[in-house]
N, C-alpha and C positions, 0 to 999 in steps of 0.2 A: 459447418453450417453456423452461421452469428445468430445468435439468439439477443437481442434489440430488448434490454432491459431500461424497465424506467428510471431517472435517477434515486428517486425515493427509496424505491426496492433497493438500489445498489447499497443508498446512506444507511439502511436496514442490515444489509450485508454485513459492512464493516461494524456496529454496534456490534452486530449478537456475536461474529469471529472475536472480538476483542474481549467480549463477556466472557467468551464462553471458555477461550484459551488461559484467560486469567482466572479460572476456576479450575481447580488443582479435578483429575479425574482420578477418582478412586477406586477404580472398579475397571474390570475388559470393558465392560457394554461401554461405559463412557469413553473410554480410550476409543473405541470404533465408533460412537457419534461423533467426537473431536474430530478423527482422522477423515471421516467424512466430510466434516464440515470442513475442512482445510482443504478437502481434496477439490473441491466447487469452483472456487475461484482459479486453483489450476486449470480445470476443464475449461472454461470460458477462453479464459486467456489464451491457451490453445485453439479455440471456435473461433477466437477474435486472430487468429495466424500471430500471437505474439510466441512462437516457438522459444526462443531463448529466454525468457526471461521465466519460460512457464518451466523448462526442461531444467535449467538453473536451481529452480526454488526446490524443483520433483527431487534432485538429485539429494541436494542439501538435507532437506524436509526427511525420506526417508534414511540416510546417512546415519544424522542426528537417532532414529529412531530405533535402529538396529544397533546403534553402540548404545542406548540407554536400556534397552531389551536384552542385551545380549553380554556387553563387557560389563557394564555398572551396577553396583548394588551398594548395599546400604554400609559396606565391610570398604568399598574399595577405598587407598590411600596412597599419598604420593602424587607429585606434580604433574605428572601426566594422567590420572584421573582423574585430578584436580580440575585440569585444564580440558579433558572432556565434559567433565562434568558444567562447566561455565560455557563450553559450545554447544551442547547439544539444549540447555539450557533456554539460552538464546535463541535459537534456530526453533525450538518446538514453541514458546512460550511466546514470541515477538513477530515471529517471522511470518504466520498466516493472516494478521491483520495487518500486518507491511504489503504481505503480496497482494489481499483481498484490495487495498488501498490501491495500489499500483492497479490495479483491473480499473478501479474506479476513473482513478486520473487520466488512461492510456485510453477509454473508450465512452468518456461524458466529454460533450462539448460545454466550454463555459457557458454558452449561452442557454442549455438546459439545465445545465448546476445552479441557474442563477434562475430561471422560471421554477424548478421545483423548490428553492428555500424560499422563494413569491409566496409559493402555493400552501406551504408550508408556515406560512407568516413569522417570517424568522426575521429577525430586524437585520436592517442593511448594513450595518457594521460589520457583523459575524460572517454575513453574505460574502461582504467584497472582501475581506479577510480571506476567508476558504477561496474565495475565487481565485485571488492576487496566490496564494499556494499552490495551487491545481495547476498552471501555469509558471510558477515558480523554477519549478524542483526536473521537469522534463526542459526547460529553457537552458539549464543549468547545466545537466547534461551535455546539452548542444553544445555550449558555449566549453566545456573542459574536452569535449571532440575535437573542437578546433585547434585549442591550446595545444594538446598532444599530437597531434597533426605538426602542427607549425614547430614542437620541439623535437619531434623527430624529423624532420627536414633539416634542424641545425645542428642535428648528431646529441642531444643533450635525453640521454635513456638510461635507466635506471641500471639496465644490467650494462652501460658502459662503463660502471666504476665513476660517474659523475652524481652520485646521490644527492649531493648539496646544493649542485646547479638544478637538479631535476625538481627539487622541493621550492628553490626561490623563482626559478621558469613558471614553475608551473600554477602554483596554489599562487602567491602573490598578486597574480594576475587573477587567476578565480577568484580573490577572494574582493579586489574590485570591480568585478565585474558582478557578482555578488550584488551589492551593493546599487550600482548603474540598472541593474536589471527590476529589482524590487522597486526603486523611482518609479521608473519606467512602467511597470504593470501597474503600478497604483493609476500612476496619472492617466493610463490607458484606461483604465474601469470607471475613474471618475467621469472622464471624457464621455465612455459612454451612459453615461445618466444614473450610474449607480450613485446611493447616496443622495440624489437631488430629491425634494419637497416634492415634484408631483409624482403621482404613483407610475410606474415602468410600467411599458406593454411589456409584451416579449413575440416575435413572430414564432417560438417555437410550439407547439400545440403537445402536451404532454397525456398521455394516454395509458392508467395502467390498465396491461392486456393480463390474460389466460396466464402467460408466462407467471408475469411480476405475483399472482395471486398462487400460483405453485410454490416460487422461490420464498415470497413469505409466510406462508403453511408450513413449509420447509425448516426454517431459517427457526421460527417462532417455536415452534414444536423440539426442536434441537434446544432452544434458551431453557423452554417448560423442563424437559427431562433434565436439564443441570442440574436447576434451581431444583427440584423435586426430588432426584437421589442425593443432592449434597447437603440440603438444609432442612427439607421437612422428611424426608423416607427414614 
């Protein structure tokens, strides 16, 4: 079932994931509000049929958390600790406000990313900036689909033993396409009246429901108990 959140609610998301995971948890309870709150934006993601990317994160996400529960402690030493220690890192500390973002980009339309920072009276700079990103980074994608497409059609693949063909095929061309793309979205948002003197309508009609006032009760109440056991308790 989609559950149709407002933008705001969602910009509220990514805040409090990105507070909350940069705030070291000292305790189980906090360890299981964290893990809660990471677990949110999977569930959607899933509501929204994005199955890989949601089953991807699940794998990782818990992975990371059984090797820091389980093999790691405060004694271990040596490179291969080392080097759990910097992935599991990574993946617990980076990776819920990555995925939380990734819900946001894969299921807001520009054009209510761009009515809610209206609404929000966010100046148009910052606007068409997030905008020209939110469209950026899923383009981009598309665009290295193609490239690896077109370089496996002329035999040029990593595990051929062609590694140096495979890096100058591939990225060289991403990285002016790169480039060509960022133009392009700019002059595409200015096009449509972002940034001009008179003020933008917008035909999308933004409504926060029942929903968006759960997720932020939710969301808000998870940032309070941080803030609360880590700094005044």
């Amino acid at each position: 079932m989609k559950l149709k959140l407002d933008p705001r609610t969602k910009l509220l998301m990514i805040f409090v994931v990105s507070a909350v995971v940069m705030m070291s948890a000292v305790s189980p309870f906090l360890w299981v509000v964290r893990i809660i709150i990471t677990m949110i934006p999977i569930m959607l993601l899933i509501s929204e049929k994005h199955y890989a990317a949601a089953f991807r994160f699940l794998i990782l996400y818990v992975a990371a958390l059984l090797i820091s529960f389980k093999f790691l402690s405060e004694n271990s030493k040596g490179f291969l600790s080392a080097f759990l220690v910097g992935y599991c890192s990574i993946i617990v500390q980076f990776m819920p406000a990555m995925i939380t973002a990734w819900y946001v980009v894969k299921t807001t339309k520009i054009g209510e990313f761009v009515s809610a920072m209206q609404k929000m009276h966010v100046p148009d700079g910052i606007t068409i900036s997030l905008a020209v990103v939110m469209r950026f980074f899923p383009t981009i994608k598309e665009e290295y689909s193609a490239i690896r497409d077109a370089m496996k059609m002329r035999g040029i693949m990593l595990g051929g033993g062609n590694a140096a063909s495979m890096v100058e095929y591939r990225m060289i061309p991403l990285l002016f396409s790169c480039v060509n793309i960022g133009d392009e979205l700019s002059a595409a948002a200015l096009t449509r009246g972002l940034g001009g003197k008179e003020k933008r309508t917008s035909a999308q009609v933004l409504k926060i429901g029942a929903a968006d006032y759960i997720f932020i009760l939710l969301f808000m109440t998870a940032l309070a108990v941080f803030v609360v056991f880590k700094y005044i308790k």
